[in-house]
N, C-alpha and C positions, 0 to 999 in steps of 0.2 A: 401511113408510115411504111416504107419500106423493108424486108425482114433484116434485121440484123445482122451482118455477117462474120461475124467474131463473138462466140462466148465464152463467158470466165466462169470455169465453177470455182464456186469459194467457200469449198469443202474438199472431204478429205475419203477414204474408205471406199464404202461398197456404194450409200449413194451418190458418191460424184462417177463413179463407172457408172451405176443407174442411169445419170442424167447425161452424160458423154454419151450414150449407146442411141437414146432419145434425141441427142443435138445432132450427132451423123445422120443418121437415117433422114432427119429434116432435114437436113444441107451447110449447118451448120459449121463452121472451123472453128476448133475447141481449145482451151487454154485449163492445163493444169496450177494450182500451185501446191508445193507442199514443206512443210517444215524439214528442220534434219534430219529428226529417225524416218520421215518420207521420202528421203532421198529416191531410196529403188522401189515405193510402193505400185502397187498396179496404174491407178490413177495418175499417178506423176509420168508412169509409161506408154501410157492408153491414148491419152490426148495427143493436137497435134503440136501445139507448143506447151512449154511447162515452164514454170519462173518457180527459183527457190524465192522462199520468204525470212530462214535462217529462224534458232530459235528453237527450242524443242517443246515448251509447254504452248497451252493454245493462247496465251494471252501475249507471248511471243510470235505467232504466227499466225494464224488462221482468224484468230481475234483483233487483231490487227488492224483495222481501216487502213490508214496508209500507206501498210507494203500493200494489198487489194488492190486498191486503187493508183501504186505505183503499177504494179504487175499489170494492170487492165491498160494504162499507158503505153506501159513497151511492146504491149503486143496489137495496140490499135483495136483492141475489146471494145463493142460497141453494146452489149445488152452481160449482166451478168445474175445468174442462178446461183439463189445464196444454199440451197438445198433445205436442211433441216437442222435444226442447233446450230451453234456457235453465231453466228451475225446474221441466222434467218428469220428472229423478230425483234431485230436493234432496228429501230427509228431511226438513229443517226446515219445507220450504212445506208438506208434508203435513201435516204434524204440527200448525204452525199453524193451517190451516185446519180441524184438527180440530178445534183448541183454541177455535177462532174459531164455532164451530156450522157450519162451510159443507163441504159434501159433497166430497170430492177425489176427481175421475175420474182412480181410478188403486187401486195396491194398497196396502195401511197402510203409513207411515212403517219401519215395522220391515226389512218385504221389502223397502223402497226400502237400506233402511243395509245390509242382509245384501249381498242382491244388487249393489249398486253396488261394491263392494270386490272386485275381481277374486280376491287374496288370502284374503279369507276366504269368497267365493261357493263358487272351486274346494272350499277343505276340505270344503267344507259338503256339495257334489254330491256329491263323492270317497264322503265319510261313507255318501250314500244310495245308492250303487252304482254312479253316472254316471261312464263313463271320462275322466280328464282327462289332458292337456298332461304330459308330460314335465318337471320344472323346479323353482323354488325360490320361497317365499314366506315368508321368515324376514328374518335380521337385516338392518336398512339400511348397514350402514359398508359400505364399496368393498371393504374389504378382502376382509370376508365374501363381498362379490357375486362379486369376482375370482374365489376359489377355487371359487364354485360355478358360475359358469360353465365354469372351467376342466373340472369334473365334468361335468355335462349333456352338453359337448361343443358344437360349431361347424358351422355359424350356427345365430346364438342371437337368439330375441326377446326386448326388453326392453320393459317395459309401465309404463304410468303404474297402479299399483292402484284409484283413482279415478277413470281414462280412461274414454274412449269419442272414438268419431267418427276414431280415427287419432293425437290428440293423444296427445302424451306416449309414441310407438311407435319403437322404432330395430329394425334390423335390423345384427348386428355377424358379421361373416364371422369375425374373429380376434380373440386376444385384444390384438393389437397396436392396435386401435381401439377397445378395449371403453372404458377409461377415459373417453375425449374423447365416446361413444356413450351413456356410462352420466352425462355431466356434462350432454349436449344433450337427454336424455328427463326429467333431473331437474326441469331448467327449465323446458320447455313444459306439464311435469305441474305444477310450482307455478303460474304464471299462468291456465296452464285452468284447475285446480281446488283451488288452495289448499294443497294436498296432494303432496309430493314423495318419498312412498314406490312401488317399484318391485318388480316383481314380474319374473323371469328363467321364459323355456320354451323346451324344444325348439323349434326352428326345424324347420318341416314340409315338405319342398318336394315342390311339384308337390302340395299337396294344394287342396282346393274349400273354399268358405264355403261353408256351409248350415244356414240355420236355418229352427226352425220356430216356426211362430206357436198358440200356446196361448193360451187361456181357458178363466178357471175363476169361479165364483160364489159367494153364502155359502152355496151348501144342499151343498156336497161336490161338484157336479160340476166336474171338470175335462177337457179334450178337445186335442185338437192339430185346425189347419185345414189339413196339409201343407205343404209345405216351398219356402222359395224360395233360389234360389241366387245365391249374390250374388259369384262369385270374382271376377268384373273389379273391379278396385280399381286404385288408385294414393294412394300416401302412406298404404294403409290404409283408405281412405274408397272406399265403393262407387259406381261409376258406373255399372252396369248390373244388374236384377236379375232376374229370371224366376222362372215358376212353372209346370208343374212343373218339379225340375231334370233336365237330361238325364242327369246323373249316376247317379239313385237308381232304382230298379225299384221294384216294388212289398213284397216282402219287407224289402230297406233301408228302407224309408219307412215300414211296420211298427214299424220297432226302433227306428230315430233319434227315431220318435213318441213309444213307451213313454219313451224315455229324457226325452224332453222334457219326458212329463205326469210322468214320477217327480220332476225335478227340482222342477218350480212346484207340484206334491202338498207335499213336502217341506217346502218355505219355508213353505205356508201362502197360496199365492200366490191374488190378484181379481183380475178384471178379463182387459184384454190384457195378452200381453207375447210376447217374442222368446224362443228358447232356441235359443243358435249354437253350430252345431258347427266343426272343420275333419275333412272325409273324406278322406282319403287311396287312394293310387292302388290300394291292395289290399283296401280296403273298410272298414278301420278307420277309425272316429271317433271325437274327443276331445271333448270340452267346453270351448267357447271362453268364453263369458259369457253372462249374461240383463240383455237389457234390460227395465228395468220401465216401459215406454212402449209407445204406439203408434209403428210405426217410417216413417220415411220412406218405405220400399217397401209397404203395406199395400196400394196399389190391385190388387196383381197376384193377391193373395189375392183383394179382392172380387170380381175380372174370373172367375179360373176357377172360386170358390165361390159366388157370388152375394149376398154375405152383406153387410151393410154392417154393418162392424166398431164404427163410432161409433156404432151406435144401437145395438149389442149395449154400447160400454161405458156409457152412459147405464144400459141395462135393469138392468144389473150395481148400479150404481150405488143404483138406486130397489131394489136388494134382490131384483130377481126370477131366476128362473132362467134358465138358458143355455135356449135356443129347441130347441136340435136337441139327440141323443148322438152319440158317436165314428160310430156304425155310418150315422148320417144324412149325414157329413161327406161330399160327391165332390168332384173336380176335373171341371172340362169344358172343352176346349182347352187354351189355352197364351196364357199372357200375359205381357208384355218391357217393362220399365220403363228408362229411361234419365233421368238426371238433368241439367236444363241449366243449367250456370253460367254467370256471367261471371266470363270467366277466359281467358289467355292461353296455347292446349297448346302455341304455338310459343318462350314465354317463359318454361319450368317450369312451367306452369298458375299464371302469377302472375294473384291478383285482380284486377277490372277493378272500376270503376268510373263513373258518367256518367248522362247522361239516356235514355229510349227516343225513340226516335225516330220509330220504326213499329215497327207491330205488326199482324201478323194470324194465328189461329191457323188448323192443317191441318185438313181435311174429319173432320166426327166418327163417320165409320160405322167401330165397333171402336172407335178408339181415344180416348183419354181425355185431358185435361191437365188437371193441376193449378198454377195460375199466380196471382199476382196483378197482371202484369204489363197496361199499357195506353200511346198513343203520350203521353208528358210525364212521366209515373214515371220517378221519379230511382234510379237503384242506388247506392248510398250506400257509404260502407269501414267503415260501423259495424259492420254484418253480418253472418253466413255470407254469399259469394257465388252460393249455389243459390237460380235462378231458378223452379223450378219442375220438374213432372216430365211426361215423355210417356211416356203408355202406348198399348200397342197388343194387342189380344186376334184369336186366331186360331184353327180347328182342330185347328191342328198349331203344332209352333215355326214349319216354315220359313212357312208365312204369316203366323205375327202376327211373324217376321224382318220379311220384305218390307214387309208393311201400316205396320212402326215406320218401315223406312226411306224410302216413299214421304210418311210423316208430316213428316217433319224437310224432305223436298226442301218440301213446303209450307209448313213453318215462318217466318214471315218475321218477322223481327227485325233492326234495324238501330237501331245505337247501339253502347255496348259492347261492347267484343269478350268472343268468349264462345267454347262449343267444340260448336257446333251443328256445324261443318265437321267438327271431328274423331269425331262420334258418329255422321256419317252414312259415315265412312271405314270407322271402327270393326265396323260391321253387314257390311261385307263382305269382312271380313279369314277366310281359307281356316278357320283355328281355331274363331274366333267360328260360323263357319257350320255346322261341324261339332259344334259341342258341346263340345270338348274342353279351351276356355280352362278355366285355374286360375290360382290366384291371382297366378301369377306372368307374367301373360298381358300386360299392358300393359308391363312390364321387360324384355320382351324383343321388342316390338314398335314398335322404334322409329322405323318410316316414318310413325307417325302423326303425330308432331310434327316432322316436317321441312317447313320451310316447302315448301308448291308452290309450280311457276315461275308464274309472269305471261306469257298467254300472251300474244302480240302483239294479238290479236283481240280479247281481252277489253280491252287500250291502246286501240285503233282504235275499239272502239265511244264508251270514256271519251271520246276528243278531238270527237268526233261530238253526243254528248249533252252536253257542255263545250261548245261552240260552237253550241250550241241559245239557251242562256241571253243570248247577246248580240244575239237576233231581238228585233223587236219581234215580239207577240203576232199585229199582223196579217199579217208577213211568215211566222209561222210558218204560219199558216192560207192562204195564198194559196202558199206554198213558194216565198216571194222567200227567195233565199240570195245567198251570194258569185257561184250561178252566171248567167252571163247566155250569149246563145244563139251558133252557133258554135261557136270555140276561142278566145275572151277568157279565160275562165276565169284567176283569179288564186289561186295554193296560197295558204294559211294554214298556218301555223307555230304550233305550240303545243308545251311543255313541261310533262307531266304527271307529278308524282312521289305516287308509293305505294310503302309498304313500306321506306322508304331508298333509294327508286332515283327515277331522272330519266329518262324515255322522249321523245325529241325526235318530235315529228310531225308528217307533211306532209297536210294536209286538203285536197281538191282537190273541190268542186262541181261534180256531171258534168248534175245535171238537180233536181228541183225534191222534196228529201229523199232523191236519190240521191249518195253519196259514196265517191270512191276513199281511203283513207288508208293513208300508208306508215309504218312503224312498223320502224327497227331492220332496213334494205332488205326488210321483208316487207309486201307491198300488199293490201291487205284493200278489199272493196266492200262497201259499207252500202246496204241502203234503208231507210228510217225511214217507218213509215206514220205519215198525216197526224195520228192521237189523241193523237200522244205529246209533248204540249204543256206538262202541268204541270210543278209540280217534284216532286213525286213520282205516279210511273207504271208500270204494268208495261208496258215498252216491248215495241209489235209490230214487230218488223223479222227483216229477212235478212242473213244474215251471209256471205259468199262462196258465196251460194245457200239457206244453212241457215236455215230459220224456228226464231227464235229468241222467247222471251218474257222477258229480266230484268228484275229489278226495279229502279228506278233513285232516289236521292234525292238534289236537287240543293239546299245549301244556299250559297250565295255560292260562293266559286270553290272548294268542296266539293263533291265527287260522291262519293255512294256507291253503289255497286253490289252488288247479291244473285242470287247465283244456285246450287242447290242446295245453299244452306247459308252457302256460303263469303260474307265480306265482304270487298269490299275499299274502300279511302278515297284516292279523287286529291283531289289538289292542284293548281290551277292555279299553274303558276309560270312561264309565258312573263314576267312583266315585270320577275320575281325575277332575280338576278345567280347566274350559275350555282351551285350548291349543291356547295362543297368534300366527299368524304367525308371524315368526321371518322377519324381514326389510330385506334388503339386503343388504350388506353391514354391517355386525357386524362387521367383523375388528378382528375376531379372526380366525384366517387361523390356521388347524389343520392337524396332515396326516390321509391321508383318508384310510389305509392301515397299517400295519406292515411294514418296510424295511427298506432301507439303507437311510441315508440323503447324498448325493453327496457333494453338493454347499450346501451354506448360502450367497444370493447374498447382504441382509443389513445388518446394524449394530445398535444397537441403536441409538436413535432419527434422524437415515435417513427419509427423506420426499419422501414417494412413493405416486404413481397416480393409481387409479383403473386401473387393469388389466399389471402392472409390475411384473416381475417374482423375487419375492423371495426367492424361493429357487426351490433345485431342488431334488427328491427321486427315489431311484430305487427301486420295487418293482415287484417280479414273470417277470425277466428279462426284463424290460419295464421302460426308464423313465418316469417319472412325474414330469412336471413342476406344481409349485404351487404359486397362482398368487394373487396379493393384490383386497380383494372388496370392495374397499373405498381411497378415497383419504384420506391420513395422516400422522402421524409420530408412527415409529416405537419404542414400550414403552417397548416393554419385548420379548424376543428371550430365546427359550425352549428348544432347543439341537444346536448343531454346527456341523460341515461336518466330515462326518465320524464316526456319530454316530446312533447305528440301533435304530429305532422308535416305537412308539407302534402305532397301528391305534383308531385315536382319540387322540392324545398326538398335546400338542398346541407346533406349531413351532414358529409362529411370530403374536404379538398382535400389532393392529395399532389402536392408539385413533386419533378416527376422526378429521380430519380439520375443525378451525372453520367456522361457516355461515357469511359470509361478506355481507353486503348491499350496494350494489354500488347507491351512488347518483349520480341523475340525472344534469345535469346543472342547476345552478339557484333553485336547491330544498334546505331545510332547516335539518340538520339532529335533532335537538330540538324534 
């Protein structure tokens, strides 16, 4: 077959730039598409044609078969890269585009139905030798699952059979939660995928994710390219992944191979794809799933194989052979991939959403990003919230460790909150360093989402660069301030709140960008060099002596500040009327997000109890339960199920229950 001369990627973000960057260089002529809020994204501008598909959520756009395969039309698209999620293991788009004459980078419709189904994948591997999962994959009624839970034994996973990505996954300690566990994965399995059949397995503790990356071609050959591990997760969903793992030696990485090339031998498998184990503490591995995609983590492969995976699935594609054999495959160094969302780790990793603000990426010697991000790119609630990916190639782990975490202290991003702060905490947690996390490694690591204090200094600097903004431009250049010569000097008073808090402070002009400020009775000295005039700047100053460099962005009586990672957001509010903290329990439950409302679990004047769940929201592919803070009754309800939300739109209002006083025996109530 001839190479294809027209591709369509039918995705959206950092990896349809990924696969664009890989389709030029081959010779490809490339076709974006993108919904509404993609109107001006990278992607949509990178390529050499672009078709809107209209529509802002993905089930309006991107998920779409027939705008795709309209779009593939009008641009005479002859082969299309579905990338990763959204339509990259739907059977039917395959099939389609088979039906359609147009080339699917990926493996037939058939592997995609086999393999996607967790339930019938296992049989299937089981059949061919592959050790799998301890568990149950037979009849749906409760009843059935009860008892075969109760068999298996505790803790137990429970799987969405047409999951992936975390959706659709509980974890049930006993069987006193199994029910309300087995009612909350039926759910998120039907709205992720349509599909609300569930698959039961041993729960494995203290074991790794490890998979490995295979490809195979139509002439018989198929190969493994070693192993990355992926155990740090939360919710199920990978945050860190690496290659090689420290886990595996080289005779494991032998066998986990074999098993992997038997599995995708088996099915009949093209192209790339994933084949995931979990290892256990004694060296036994199961058979977790195969993705029939290219996966999120691919860069850490290319880093220590050198290979570039997209232009081997392209070669695959045009019908040629795998480039290399098994015995050509090596690793060389060590490469660490971290994922950057916007997302809240102080707020359960709730989605974020908002504009970028700034942007600048780390130094590229080593290390890699894959982004589509720029300063006015909007992050949208349509979405996944994954920003993009940093990688970093080293030696050894512990340098491509350090090289990731010097990476992130460069990373500057400012807008969204996101969990650059917690990735860069992450890298130097005693475990992480060692090697040793598994999968249960963020569950039991719970300093990483404790908010940090606010130090005084990092206040003092705020009120310093807050009281910049009210110079003129040529007082700031000449270092007219409040001070004048002597001891005239007059303090300034500002009120600067971040985070929920209010910090009163005393600014005091001692000379000409020299300042004392006191913060909470702690006095801190600034010098501000003369450069640091605009509104956004990496400010040069000293801090109680310490040469400092933050980054700073001043938008109206906004400041933001950056510095290894961390963001934070003042507020000027000296002219504001002090700020009440709010009780807890106000009884007005709102969404924290833009999205979908699922459920509405009350109704007016239902009586709930602090911490009952009222309803329920999906938002950047993630539910959100959202829960009563007060005991009481239910006076007013703001939307109903199935209606999309504004973030900050009140759902359910609950006037407090009243204060009873219980008498005593023998008391007098008078």
């Amino acid at each position: 077959m001839s190479a294809p001369a027209t591709l369509l990627i039918a995705n959206r973000g950092e990896i349809a730039l990924r696969i664009l960057r890989t389709a030029r260089a081959e010779g490809y002529r490339t076709v974006a598409v993108f919904s509404d809020p993609d109107r001006h994204a990278p992607h949509a501008n990178s390529a050499d044609l672009a078709v809107a598909l209209g529509g802002q959520t993905s089930a309006e756009s991107y998920l779409d078969i027939d705008k795709i395969l309209s779009a593939a039309r009008k641009t005479g698209t002859t082969a299309i890269h579905p990338g990763y999620g959204f339509l990259a293991e739907n059977a039917d788009f395959a099939r389609a585009c088979t039906e359609n004459g147009l080339r699917f980078i990926g493996p037939p419709a058939e592997v995609i139905e086999l393999m996607g189904n967790k339930r019938r994948a296992k049989a299937f591997v089981s059949a061919a030798g592959v050790p799998c999962i301890p568990g149950f994959q037979g009849a749906q009624d409760d009843r059935t699952l009860m008892a075969e839970a109760d068999r298996i034994g505790f803790p137990l996973m429970i799987k969405a059979a047409a999951g992936g990505g975390g959706r659709g996954m509980r974890l049930a300690h006993s069987s006193a939660e199994l029910a309300a566990q087995l009612r909350a994965a039926r759910s998120e399995s039907k709205n992720a995928f349509g599909n609300d059949e569930l698959i039961l397995e041993q729960a494995l503790i203290g074991a790794r994710h490890i998979e490995f990356q295979v490809f195979a071609d139509r002439h018989g050959n198929c190969i493994h390219l070693g192993e990355r591990d992926c155990s740090v997760q939360r919710r199920h969903q990978k945050v860190v992944e690496e290659s090689p793992s420290p886990a595996v030696d080289a005779d494991l990485r032998t066998t986990m191979g074999e098993a992997a090339v038997t599995a995708a031998r088996a099915c009949g498998y093209e192209g790339a794809g994933t084949v995931e184990f979990l290892l256990c503490p004694g060296g036994e591995f199961y058979f977790l799933e195969m993705n029939t995609r290219l996966q999120v983590e691919h860069p850490v492969t290319e880093m220590v194989t050198g290979f570039d995976l997209v232009a081997w699935q392209l070669a695959v594609a045009r019908g040629e052979a795998l480039p290399v054999t098994q015995q050509q495959v090596s690793q060389c160094g060590h490469a660490i991939e971290v994922r950057l969302y916007a997302e809240d780790p102080q707020q359960q990793f709730l989605p974020q959403a908002g504009p970028v603000l700034y942007w600048r990426e780390p130094d590229r010697d080593g290390v890699r990003i894959d982004h589509a991000l720029g300063e006015g790119a909007e992050i949208t609630p349509f979405y996944d919230p994954m920003l993009g990916k940093l990688i970093a190639w080293g030696q050894g782990r512990e340098a491509a460790r350090r090289k990731l975490r010097q990476a992130l202290a460069q990373l500057q991003l400012i807008g969204p909150k996101n969990n650059i702060r917690f990735l860069y905490q992450l890298l130097i947690q005693p475990e992480f360093i060692s090697g040793d996390a598994d999968t249960g490694f963020l569950d039991t690591t719970a300093n990483l989402t404790v908010p940090e204090a606010i130090s005084s200094d990092w206040v003092a600097l705020a009120a310093v660069l807050n009281h910049q903004r009210f110079l003129k431009p040529q007082d700031r250049r000449g270092g007219r301030t409040n001070w004048r010569s002597g001891d005239s000097s007059v303090p300034l008073h500002y009120r600067l709140s971040t985070e929920g808090r209010d910090f009163e402070c005393e600014l005091l002009a001692l000379g000409p960008h020299h300042y004392r400020v006191s913060v909470a009775e702690q006095a801190h000295q600034i010098e501000m060099q003369p450069q640091t005039l605009d509104n956004t700047a990496t400010a040069a100053l000293t801090i109680d002596g310490v040469a400092q460099k933050p980054l700073f962005l001043q938008q109206g009586n906004r400041l933001y500040l950056l510095q290894e990672g961390r963001q934070l957001q003042f507020e000027d509010r000296s002219q504001a009327p002090l700020q009440a903290n709010l009780a807890q329990g106000s009884g007005h439950v709102s969404a924290p997000m833009d999205g979908a409302l699922l459920e509405m679990r009350v109704e007016l004047n239902q009586t709930v109890r602090c911490g009952d769940t009222l309803a329920v929201m999906e938002a950047m592919k993630m539910e959100h339960p959202l829960r009563a803070d007060r005991d009481g009754t239910v006076i007013k309800l703001g939307a109903c199920a199935g209606d999309q939300v504004r973030g900050g739109q009140l759902l359910v209002q609950i006037e407090a229950a009243p204060n009873r006083t219980t008498l005593l025996p023998g008391s007098d109530s008078s």
